[in-house]
C-alpha positions as CSV (number, residue, x, y, z in Angstrom):
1,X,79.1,124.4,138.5
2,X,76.8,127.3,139.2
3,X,77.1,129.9,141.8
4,X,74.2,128.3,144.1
5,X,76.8,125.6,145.1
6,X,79.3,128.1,146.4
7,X,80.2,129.6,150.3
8,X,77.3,132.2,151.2
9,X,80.4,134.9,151.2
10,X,81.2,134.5,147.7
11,X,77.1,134.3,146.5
12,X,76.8,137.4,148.4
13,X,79.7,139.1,146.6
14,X,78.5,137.9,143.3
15,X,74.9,139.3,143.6
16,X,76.3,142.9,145.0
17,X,78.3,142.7,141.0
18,X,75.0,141.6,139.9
19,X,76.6,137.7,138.6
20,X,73.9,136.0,138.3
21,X,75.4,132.9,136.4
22,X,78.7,131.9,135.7
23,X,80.7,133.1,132.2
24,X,81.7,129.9,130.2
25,X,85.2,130.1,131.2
26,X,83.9,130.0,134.9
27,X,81.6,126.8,134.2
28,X,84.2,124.5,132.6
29,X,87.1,125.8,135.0
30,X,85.4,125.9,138.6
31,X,84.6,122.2,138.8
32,X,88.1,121.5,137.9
33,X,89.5,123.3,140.3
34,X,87.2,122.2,143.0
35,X,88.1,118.7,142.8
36,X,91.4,119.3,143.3
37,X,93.2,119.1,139.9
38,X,96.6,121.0,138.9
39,X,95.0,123.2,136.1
40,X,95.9,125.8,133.1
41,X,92.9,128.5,132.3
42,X,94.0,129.9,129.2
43,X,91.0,132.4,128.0
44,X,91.6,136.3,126.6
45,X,90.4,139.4,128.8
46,X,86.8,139.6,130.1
47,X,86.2,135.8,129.9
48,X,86.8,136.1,134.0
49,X,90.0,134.4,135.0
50,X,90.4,137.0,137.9
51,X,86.8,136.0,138.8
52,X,87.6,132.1,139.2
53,X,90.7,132.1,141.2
54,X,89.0,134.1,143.5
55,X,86.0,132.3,143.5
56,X,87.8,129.4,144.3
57,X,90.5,130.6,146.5
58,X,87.5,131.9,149.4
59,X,85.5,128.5,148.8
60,X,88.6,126.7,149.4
61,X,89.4,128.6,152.7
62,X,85.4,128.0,153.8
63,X,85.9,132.0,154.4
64,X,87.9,131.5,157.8
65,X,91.3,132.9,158.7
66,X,93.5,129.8,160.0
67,X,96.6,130.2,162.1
68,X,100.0,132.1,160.8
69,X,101.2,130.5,157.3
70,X,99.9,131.7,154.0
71,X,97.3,128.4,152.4
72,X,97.5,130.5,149.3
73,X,100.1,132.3,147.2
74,X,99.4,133.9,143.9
75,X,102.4,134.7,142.3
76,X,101.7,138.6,140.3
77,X,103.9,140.6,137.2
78,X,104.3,143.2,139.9
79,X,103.6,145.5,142.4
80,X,100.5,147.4,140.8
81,X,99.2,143.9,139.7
82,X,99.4,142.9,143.5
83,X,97.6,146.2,144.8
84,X,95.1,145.3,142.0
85,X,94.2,141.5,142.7
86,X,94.2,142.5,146.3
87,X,91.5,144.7,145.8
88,X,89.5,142.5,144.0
89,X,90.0,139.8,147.0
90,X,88.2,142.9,149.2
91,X,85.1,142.7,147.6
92,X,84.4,138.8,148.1
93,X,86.0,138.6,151.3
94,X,84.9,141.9,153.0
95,X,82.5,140.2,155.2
96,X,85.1,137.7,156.8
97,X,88.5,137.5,158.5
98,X,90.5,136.0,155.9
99,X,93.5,138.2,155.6
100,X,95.4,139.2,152.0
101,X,99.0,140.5,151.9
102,X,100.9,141.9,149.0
103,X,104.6,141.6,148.8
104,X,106.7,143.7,146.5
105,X,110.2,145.2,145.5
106,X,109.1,148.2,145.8
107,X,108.8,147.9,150.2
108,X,111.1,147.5,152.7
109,X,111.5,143.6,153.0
110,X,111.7,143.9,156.8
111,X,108.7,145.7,156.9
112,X,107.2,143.1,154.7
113,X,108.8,140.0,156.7
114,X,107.7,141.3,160.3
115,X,104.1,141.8,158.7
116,X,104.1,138.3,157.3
117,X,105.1,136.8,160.3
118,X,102.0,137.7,162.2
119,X,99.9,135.9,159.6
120,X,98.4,136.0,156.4
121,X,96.0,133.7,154.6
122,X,96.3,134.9,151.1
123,X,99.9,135.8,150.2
124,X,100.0,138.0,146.4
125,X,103.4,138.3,145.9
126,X,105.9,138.9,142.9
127,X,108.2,136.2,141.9
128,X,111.8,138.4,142.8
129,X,110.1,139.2,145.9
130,X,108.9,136.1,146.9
131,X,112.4,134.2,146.2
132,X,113.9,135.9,148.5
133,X,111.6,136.1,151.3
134,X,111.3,132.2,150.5
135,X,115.4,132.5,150.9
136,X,115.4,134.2,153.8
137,X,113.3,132.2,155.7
138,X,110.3,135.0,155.8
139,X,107.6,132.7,154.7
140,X,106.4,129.0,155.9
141,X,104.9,127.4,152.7
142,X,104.2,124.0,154.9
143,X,100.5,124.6,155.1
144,X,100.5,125.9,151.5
145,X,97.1,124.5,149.7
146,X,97.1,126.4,146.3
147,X,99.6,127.8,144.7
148,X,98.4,130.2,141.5
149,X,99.8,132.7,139.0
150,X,97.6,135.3,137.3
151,X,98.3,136.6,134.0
152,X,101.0,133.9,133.8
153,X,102.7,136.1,130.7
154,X,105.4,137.6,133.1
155,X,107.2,134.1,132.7
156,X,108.5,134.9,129.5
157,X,110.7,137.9,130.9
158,X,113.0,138.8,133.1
159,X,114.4,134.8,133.9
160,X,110.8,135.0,136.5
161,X,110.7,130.8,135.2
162,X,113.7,130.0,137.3
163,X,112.7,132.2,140.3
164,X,109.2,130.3,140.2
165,X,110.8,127.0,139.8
166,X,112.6,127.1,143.2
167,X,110.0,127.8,145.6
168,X,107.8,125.0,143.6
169,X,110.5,122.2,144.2
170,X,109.9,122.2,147.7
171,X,106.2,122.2,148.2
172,X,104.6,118.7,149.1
173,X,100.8,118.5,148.6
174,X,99.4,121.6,147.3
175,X,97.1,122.7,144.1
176,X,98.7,124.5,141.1
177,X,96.7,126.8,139.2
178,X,98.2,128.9,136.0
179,X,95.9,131.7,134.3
180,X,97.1,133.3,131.1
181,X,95.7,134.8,128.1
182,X,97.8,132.7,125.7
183,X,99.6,129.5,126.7
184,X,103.2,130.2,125.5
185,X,105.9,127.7,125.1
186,X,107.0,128.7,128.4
187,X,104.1,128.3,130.5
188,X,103.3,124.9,128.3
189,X,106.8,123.3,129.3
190,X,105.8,123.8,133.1
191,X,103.9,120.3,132.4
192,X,107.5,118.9,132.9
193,X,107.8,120.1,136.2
194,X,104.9,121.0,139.0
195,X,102.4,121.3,136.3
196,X,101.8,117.7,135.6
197,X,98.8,115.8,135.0
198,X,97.5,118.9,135.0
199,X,94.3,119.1,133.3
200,X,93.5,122.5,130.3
201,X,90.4,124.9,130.1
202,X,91.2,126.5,127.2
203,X,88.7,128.9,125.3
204,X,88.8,131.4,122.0
């Protein structure tokens, strides 16, 4: 897939970095993810995982804001991880309405519940956080279209796997996405429960 088949947002974005071409992560990955498949990008720093799931998460939303509910979460190690990704999102999506939010521990959750409510597009959020606005009704996942973790690691600690695992049992048809440097035991077994037939872009 090169970048000439992509919205005119995220072309624009990529010539500003001066990206002419896609890494070889980005080649095998973006046409996966494209059509639609439940996908693992394992691939070490610089190969641009970061890169791709934005890429795909603006071409997916055509650029647009849409109505209240989040169509995208991306699930984060933590609070500086959130405020970094987001600002990432700013330089491919500075030219349109979509909106990003970050969700945390270390805010006020009825700060962060109020702001949700009056609608986000693009929801980066730890997996604490998240399970509880989940739990307390704070966020809508019914127009949910991909659902994402970056750096994927932060499974392996702090018992994040079961926090994950409840929001996933509930959403219906939605793409899952899981970026990681190494693929762990951990993020492998997810196969047996919203990761299947999930397809692997793996690289050295």
């Amino acid at each position: 897939m090169s970048f000439k088949k992509l919205h005119p947002t995220i072309k624009e974005a990529l010539n500003n970095k001066d990206f002419e071409a896609p890494l070889p992560f980005q080649k095998e990955i973006l046409p996966k993810i494209k059509g639609g498949a439940n996908v693992y990008g394992i691939a070490p720093k610089g190969a641009g995982k970061t890169t791709a799931l934005i890429i795909s998460v603006v071409h997916r939303l055509k650029g647009m804001a849409f109505e209240d509910s989040p169509r995208v979460l991306i699930l984060v190690k933590d609070k500086q991880a959130a405020l970094s990704l987001q600002q990432e999102f700013q330089t491919f999506i500075r030219h349109t309405d979509l909106r990003t939010y970050c969700a945390y521990e270390e805010h006020d959750i009825d700060k962060q519940r109020e702001e949700i409510y009056y609608g986000v597009d693009i929801l980066i959020v730890t997996p604490k956080r998240l399970n509880k606005l989940y739990f307390l009704n704070s966020v809508h996942l019914g127009q949910l279209q991909i659902f994402a973790m970056e750096d994927s690691e932060f499974l392996i600690r702090n018992n994040y796997h079961s926090d994950v695992l409840r929001v996933t049992e509930s959403l219906q048809k939605c793409q899952f996405l899981v970026f990681a440097e190494t693929l762990f035991s951990q993020i492998e077994r997810l196969k047996d429960t919203f990761m299947y037939n999930s397809q692997m872009i793996k690289i050295e």
